[in-house]
Biopython code that builds the backbone (N, CA, C, O; Angstrom):
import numpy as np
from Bio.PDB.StructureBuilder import StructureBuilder

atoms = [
    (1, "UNK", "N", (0.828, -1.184, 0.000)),
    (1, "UNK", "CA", (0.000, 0.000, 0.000)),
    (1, "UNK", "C", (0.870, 1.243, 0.000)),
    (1, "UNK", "O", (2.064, 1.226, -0.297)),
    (2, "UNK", "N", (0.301, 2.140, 0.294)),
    (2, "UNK", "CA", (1.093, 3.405, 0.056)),
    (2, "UNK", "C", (2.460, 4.097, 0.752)),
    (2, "UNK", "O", (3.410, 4.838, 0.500)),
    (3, "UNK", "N", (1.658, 3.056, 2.132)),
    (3, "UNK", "CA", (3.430, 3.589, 3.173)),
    (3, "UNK", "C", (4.497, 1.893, 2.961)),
    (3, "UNK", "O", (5.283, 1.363, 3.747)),
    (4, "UNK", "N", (4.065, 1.495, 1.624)),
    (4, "UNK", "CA", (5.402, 0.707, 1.239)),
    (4, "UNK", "C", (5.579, -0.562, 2.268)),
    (4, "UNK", "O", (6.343, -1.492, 2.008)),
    (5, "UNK", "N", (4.995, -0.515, 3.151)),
    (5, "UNK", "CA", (5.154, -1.544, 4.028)),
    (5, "UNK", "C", (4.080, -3.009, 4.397)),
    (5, "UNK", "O", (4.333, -4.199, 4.580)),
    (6, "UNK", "N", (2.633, -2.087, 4.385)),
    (6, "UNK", "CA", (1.482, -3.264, 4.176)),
    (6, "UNK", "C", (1.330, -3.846, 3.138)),
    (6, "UNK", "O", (1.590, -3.357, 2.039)),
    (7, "UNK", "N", (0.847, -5.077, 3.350)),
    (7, "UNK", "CA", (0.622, -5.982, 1.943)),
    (7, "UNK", "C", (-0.759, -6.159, 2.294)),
    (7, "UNK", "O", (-1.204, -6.477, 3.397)),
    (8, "UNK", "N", (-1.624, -5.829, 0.841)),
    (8, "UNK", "CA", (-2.984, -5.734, 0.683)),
    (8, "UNK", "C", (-3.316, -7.030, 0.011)),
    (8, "UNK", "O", (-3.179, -7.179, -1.203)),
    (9, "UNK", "N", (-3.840, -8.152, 0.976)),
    (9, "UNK", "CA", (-4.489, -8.837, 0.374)),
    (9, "UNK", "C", (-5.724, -8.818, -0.526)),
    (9, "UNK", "O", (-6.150, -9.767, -1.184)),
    (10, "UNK", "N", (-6.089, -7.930, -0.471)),
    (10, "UNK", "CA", (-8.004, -8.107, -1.223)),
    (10, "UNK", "C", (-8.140, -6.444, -0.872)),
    (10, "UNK", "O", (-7.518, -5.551, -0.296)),
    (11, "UNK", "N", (-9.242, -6.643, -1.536)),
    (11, "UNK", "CA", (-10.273, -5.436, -1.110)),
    (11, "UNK", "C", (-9.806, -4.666, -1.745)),
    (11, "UNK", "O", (-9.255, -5.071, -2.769)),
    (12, "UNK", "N", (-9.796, -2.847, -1.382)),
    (12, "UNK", "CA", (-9.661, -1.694, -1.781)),
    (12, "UNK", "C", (-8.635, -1.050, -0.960)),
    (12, "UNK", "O", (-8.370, -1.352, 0.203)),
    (13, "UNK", "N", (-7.988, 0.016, -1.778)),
    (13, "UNK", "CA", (-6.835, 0.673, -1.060)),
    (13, "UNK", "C", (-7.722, 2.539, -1.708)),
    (13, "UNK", "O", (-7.421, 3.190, -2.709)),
    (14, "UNK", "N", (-8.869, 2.869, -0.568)),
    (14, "UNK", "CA", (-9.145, 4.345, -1.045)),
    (14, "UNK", "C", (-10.293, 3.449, -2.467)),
    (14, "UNK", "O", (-11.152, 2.576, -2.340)),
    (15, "UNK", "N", (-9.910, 3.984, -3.384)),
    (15, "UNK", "CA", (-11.249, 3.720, -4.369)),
    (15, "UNK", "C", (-10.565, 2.441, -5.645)),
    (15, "UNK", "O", (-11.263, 2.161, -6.619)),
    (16, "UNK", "N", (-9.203, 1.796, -5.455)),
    (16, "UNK", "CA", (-8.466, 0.953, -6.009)),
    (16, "UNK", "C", (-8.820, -0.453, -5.377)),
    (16, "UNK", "O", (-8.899, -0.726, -4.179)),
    (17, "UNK", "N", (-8.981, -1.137, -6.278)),
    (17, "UNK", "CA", (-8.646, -2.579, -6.096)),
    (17, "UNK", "C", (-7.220, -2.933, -5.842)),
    (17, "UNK", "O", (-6.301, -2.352, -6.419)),
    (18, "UNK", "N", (-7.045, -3.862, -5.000)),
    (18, "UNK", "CA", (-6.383, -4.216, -4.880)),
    (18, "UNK", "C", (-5.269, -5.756, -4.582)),
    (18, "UNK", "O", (-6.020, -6.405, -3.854)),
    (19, "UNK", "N", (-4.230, -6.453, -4.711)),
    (19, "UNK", "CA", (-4.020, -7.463, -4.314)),
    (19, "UNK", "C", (-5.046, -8.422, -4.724)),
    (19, "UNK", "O", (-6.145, -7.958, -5.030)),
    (20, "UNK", "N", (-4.837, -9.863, -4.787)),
    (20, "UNK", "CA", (-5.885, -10.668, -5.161)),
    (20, "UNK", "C", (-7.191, -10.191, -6.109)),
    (20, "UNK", "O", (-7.405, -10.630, -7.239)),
    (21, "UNK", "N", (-8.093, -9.108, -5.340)),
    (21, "UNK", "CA", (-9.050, -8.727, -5.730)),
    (21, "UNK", "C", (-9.255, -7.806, -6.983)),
    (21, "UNK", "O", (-10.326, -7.644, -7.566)),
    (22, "UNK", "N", (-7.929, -7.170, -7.333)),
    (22, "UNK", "CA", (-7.681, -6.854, -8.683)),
    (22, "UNK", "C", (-6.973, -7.550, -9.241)),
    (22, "UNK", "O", (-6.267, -6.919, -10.027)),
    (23, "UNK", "N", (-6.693, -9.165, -9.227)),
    (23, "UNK", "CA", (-6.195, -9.838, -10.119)),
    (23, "UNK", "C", (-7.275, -11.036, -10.272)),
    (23, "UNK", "O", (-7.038, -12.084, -10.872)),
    (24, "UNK", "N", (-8.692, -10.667, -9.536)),
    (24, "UNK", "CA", (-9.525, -11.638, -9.907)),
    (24, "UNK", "C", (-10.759, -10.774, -10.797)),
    (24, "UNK", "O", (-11.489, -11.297, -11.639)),
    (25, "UNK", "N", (-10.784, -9.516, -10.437)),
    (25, "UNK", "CA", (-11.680, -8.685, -11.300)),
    (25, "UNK", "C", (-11.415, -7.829, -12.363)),
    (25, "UNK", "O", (-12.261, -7.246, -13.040)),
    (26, "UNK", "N", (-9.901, -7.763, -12.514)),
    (26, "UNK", "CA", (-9.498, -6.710, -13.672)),
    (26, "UNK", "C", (-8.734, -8.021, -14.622)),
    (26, "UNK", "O", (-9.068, -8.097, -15.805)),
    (27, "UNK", "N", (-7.958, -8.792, -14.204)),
    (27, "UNK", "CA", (-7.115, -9.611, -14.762)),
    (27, "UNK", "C", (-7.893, -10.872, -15.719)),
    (27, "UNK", "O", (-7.941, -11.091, -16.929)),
    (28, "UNK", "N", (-8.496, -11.604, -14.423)),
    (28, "UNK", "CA", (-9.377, -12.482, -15.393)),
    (28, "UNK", "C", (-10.227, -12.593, -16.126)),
    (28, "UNK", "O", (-10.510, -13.501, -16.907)),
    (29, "UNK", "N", (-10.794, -11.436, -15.855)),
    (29, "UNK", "CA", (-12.208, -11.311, -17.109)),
    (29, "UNK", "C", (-11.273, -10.883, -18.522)),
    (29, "UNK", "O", (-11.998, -10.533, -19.453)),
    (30, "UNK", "N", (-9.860, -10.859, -18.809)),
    (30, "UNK", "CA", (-9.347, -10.891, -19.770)),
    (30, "UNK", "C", (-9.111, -11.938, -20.823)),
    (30, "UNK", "O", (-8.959, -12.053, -22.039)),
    (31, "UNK", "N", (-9.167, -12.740, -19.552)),
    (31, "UNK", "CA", (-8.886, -14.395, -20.738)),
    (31, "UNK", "C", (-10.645, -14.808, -21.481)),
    (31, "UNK", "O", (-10.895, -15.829, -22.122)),
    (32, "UNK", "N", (-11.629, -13.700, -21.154)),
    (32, "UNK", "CA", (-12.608, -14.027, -21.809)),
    (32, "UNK", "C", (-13.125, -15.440, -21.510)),
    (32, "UNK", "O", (-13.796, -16.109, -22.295)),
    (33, "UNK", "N", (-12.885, -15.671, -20.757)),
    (33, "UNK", "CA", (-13.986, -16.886, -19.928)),
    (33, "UNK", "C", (-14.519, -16.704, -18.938)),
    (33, "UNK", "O", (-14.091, -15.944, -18.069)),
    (34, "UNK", "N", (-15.641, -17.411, -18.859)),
    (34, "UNK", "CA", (-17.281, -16.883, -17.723)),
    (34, "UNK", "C", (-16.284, -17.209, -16.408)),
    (34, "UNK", "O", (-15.548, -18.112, -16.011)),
    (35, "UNK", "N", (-16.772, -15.807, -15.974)),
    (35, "UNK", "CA", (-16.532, -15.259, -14.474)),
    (35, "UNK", "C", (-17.445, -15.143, -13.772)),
    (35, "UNK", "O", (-18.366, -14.362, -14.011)),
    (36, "UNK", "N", (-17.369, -16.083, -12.498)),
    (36, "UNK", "CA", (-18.582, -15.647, -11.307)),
    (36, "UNK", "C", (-17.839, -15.345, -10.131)),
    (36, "UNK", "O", (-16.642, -15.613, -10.022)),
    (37, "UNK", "N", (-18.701, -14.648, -9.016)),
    (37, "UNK", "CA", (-18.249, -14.217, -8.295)),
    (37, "UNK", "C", (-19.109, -15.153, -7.067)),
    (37, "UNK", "O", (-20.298, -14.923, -6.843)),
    (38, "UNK", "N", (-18.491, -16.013, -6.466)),
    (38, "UNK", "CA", (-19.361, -16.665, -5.018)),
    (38, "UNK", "C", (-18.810, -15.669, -3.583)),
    (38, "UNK", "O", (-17.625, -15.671, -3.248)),
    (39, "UNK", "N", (-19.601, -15.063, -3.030)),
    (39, "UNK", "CA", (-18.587, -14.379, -1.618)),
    (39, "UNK", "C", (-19.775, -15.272, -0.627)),
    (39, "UNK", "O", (-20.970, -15.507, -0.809)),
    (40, "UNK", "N", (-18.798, -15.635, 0.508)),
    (40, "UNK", "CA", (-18.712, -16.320, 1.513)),
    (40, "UNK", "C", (-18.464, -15.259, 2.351)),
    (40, "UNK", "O", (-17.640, -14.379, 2.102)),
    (41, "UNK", "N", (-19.451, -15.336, 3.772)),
    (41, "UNK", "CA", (-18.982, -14.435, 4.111)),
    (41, "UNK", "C", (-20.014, -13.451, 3.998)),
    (41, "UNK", "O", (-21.069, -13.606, 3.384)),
    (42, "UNK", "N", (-19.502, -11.995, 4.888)),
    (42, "UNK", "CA", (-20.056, -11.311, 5.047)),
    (42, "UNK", "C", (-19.364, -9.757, 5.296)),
    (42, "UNK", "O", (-20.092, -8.781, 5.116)),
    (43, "UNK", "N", (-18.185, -9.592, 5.643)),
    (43, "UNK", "CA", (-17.470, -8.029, 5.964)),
    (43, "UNK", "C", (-17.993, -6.991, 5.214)),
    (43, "UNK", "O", (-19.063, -6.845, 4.622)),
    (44, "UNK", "N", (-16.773, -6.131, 5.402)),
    (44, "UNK", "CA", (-16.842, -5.208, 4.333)),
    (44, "UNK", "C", (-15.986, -5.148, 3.007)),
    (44, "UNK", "O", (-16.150, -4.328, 2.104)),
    (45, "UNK", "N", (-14.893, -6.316, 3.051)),
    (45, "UNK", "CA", (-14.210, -6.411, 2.054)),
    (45, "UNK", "C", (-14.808, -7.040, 1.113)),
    (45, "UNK", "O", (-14.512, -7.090, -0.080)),
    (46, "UNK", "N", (-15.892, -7.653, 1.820)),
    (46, "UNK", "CA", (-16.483, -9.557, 1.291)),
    (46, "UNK", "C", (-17.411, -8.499, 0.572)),
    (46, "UNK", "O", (-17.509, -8.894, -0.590)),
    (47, "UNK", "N", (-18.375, -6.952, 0.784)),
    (47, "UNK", "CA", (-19.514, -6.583, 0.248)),
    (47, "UNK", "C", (-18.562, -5.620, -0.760)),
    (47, "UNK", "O", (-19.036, -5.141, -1.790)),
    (48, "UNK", "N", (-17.727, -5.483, -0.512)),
    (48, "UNK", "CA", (-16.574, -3.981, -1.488)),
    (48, "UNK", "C", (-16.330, -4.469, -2.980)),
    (48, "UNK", "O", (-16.462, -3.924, -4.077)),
    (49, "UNK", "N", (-15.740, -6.272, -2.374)),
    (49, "UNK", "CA", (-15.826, -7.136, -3.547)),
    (49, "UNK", "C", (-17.108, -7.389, -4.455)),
    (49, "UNK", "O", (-17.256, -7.108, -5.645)),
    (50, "UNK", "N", (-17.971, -7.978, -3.597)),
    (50, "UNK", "CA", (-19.466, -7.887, -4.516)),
    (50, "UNK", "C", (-19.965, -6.624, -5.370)),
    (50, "UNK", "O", (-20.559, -6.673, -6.447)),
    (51, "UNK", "N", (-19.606, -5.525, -4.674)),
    (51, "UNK", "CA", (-19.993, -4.302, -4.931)),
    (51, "UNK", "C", (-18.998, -3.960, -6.367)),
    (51, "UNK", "O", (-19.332, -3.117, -7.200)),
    (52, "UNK", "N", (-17.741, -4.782, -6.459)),
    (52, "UNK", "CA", (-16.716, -4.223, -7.634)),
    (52, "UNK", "C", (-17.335, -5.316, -8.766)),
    (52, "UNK", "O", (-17.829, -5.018, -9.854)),
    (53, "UNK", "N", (-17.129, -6.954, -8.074)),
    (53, "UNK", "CA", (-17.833, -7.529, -9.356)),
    (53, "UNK", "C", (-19.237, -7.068, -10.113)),
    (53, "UNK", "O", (-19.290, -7.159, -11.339)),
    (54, "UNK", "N", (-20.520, -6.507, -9.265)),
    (54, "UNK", "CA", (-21.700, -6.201, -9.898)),
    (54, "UNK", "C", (-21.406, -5.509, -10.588)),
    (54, "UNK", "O", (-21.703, -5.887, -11.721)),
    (55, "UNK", "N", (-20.639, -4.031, -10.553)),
    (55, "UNK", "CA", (-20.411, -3.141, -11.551)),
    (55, "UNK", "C", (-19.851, -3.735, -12.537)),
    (55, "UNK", "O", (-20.402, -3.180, -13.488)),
    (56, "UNK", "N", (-19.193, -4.420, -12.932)),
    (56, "UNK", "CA", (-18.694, -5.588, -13.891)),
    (56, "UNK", "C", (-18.878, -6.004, -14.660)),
    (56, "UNK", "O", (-18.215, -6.131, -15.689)),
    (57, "UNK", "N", (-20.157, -6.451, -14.290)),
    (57, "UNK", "CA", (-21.471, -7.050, -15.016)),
    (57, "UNK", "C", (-20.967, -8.714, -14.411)),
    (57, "UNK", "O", (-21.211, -9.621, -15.207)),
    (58, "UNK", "N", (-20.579, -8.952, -13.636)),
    (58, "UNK", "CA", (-19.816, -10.312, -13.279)),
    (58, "UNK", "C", (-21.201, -10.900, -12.626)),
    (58, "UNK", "O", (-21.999, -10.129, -12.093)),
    (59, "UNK", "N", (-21.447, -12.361, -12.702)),
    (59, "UNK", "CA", (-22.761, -12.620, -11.784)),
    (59, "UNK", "C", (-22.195, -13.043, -10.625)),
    (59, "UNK", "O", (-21.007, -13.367, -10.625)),
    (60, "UNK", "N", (-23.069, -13.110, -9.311)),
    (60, "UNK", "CA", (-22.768, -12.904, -8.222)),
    (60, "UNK", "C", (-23.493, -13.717, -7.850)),
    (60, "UNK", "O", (-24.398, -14.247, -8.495)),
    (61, "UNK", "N", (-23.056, -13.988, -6.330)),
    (61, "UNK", "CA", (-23.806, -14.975, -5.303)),
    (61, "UNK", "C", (-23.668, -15.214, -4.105)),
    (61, "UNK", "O", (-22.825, -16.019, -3.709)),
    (62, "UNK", "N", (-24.502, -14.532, -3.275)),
    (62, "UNK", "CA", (-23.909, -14.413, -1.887)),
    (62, "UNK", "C", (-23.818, -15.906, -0.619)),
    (62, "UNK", "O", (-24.458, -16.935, -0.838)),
    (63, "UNK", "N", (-23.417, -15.831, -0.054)),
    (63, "UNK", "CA", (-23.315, -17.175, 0.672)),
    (63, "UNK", "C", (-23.184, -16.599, 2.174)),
    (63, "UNK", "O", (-22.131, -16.191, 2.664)),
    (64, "UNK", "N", (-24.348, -16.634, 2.771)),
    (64, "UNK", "CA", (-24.089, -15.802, 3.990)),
    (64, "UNK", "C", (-23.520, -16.208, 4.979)),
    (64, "UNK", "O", (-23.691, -17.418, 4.832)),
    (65, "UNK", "N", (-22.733, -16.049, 6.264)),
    (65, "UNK", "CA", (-22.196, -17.103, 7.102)),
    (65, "UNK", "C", (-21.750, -15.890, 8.530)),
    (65, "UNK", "O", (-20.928, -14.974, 8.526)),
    (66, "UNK", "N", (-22.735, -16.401, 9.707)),
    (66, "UNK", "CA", (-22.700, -16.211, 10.897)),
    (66, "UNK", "C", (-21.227, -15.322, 11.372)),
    (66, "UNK", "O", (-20.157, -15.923, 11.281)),
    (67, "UNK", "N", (-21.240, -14.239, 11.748)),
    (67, "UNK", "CA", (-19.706, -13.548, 12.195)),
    (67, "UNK", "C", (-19.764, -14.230, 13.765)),
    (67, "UNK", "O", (-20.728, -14.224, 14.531)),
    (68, "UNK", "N", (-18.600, -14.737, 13.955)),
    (68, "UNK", "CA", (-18.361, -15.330, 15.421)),
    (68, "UNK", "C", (-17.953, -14.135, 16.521)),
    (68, "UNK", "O", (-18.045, -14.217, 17.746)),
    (69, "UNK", "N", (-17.374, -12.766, 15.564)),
    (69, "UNK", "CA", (-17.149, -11.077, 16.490)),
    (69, "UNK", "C", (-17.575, -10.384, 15.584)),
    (69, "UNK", "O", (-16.794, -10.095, 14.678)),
    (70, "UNK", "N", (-19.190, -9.812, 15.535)),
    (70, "UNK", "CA", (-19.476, -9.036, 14.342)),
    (70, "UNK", "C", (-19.365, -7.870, 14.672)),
    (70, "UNK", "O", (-19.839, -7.510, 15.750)),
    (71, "UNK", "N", (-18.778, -7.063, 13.919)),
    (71, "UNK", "CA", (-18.477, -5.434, 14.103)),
    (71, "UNK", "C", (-19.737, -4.906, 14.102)),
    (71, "UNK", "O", (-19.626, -3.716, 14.395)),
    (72, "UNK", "N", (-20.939, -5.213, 13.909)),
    (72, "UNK", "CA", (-22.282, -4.797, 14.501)),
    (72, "UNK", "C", (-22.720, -5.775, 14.775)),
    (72, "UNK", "O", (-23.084, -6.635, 13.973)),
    (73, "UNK", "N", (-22.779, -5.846, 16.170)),
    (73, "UNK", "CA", (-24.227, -6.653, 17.234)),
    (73, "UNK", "C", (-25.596, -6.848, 16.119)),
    (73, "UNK", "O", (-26.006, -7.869, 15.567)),
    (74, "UNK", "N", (-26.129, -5.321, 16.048)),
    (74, "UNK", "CA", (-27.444, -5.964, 15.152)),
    (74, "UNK", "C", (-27.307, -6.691, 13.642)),
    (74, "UNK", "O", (-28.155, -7.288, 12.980)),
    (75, "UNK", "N", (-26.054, -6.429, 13.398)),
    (75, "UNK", "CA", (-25.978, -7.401, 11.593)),
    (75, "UNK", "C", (-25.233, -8.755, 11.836)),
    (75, "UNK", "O", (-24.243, -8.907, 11.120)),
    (76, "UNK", "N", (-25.415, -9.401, 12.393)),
    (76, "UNK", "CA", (-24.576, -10.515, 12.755)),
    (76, "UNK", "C", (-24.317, -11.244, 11.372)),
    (76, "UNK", "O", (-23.336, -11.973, 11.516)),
    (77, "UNK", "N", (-24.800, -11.320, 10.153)),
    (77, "UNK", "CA", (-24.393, -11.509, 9.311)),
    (77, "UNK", "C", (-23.532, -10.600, 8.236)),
    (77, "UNK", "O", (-23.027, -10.896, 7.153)),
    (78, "UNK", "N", (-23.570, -9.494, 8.909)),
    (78, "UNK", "CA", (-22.016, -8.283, 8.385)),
    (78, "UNK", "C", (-23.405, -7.664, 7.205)),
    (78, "UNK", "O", (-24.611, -7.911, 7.196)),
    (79, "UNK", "N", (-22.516, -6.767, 6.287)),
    (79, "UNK", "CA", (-23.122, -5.943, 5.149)),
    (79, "UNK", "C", (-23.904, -6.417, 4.575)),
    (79, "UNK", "O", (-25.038, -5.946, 4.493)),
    (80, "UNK", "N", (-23.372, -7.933, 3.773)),
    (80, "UNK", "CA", (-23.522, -8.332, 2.595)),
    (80, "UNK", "C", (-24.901, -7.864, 2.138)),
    (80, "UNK", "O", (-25.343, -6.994, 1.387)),
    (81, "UNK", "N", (-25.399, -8.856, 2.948)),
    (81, "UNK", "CA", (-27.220, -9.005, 2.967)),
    (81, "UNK", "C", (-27.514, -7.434, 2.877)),
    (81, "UNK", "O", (-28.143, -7.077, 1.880)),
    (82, "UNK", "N", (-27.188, -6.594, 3.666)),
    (82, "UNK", "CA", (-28.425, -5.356, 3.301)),
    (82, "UNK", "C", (-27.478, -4.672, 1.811)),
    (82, "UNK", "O", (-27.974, -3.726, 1.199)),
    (83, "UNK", "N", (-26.180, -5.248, 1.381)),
    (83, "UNK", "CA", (-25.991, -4.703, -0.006)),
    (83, "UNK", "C", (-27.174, -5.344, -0.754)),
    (83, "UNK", "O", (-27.955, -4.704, -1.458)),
    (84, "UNK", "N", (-27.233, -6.742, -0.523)),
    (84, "UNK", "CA", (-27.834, -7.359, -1.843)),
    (84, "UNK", "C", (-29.318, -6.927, -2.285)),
    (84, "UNK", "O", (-29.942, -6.887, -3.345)),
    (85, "UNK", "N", (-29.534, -6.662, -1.107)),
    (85, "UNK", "CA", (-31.200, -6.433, -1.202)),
    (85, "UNK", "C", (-31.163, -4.983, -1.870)),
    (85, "UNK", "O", (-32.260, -4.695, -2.349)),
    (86, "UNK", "N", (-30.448, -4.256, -1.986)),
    (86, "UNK", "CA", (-30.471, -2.657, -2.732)),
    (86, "UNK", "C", (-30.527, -2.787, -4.327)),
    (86, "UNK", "O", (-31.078, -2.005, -5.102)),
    (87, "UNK", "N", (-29.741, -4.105, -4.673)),
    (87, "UNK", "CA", (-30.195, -4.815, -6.142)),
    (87, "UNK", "C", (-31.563, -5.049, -6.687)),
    (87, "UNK", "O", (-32.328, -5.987, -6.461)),
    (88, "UNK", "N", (-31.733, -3.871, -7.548)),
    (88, "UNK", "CA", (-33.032, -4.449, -7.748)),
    (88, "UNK", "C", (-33.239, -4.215, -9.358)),
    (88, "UNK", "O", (-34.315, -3.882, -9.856)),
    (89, "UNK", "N", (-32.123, -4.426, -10.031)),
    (89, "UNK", "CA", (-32.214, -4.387, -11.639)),
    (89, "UNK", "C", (-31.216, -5.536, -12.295)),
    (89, "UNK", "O", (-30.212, -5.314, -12.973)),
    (90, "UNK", "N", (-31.734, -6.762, -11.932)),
    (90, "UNK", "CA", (-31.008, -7.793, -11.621)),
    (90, "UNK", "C", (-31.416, -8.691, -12.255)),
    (90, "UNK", "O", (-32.612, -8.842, -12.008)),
    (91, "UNK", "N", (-30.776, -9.925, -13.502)),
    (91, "UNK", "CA", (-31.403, -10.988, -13.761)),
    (91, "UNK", "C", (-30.690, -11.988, -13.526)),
    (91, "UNK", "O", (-29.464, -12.031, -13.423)),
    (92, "UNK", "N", (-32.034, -13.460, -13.366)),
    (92, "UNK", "CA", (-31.243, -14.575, -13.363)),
    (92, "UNK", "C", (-30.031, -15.033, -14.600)),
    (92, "UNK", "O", (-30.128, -15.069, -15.827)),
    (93, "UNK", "N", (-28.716, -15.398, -13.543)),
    (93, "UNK", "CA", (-27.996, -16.262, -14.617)),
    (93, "UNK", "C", (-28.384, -17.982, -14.811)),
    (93, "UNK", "O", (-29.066, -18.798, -14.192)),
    (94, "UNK", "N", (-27.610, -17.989, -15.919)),
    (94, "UNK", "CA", (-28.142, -18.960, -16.320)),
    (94, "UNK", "C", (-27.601, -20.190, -15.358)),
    (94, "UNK", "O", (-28.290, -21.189, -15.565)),
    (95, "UNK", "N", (-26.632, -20.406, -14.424)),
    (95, "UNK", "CA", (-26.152, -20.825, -13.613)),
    (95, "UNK", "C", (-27.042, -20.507, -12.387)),
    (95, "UNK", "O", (-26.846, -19.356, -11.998)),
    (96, "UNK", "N", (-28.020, -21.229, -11.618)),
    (96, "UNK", "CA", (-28.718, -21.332, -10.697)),
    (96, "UNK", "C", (-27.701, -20.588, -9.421)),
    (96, "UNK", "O", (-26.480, -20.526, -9.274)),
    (97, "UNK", "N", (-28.910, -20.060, -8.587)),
    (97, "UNK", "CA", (-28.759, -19.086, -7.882)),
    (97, "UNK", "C", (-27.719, -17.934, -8.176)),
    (97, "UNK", "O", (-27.898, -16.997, -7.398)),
    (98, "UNK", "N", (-26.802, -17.748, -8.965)),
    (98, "UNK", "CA", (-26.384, -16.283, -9.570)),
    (98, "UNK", "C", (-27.128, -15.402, -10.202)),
    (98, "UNK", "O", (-28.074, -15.709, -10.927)),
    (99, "UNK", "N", (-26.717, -14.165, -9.949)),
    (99, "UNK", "CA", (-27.550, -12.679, -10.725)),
    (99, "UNK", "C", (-26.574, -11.984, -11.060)),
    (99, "UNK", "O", (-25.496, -11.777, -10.504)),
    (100, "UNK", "N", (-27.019, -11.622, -12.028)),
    (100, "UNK", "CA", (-25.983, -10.032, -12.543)),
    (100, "UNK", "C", (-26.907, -8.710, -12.867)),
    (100, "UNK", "O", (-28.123, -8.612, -13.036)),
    (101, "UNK", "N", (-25.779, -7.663, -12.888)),
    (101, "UNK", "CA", (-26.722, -6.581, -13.625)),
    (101, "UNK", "C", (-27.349, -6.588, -14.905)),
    (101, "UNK", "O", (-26.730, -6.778, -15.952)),
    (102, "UNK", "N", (-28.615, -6.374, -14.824)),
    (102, "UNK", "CA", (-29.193, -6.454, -16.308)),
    (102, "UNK", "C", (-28.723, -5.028, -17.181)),
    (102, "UNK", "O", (-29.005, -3.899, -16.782)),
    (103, "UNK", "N", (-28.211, -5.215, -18.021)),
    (103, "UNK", "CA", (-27.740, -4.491, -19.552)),
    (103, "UNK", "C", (-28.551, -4.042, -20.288)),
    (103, "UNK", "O", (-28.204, -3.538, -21.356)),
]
sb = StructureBuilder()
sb.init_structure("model")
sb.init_model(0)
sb.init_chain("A")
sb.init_seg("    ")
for serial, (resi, resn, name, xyz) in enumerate(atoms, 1):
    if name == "N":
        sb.init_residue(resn, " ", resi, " ")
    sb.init_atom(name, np.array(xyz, "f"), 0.0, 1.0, " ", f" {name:<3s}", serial, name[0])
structure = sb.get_structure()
């Protein structure tokens, strides 16, 4: 990252992808073969990611899973869920339970 010293696994650095997560959303959709996105999980890296593949047009699929220390008491399942539900111009893929943005 910027002070040269952290290593960014995933997520965003400010409004950049980064680590892993820009070599699974900028890199591979190059080789032109179907890209899905499964997130497991629930954070904010886990919804930053969903949030970079939808713009994408990548189909998506959330997989929700219990936080054992959730940074909010009332979301015990983290972001994800109240991102997904803000989707609402969304069609089925042809791959059961994935959605993408409709075009």
């Amino acid at each position: 990252l910027a002070d040269g010293k952290t290593v960014a696994w995933g997520g965003f650095d400010g409004k950049r992808l980064v680590g892993t997560t820009r070599i699974l959303l900028e890199v591979n959709p190059l080789s032109g073969l179907p890209l899905y996105w499964l997130a497991a999980g629930g954070g904010e890296i886990t919804r930053d990611e969903l949030r970079a593949a939808w713009e994408r047009h990548i189909s998506v699929l959330l997989v929700p899973a219990k936080s054992r220390y959730p940074a909010d008491p009332a979301h015990p399942y983290g972001p994800c869920g109240a991102f997904m539900e803000t989707l609402k111009t969304y069609k089925q893929d042809d791959v059961r339970g994935f959605i993408r943005l409709e075009e």
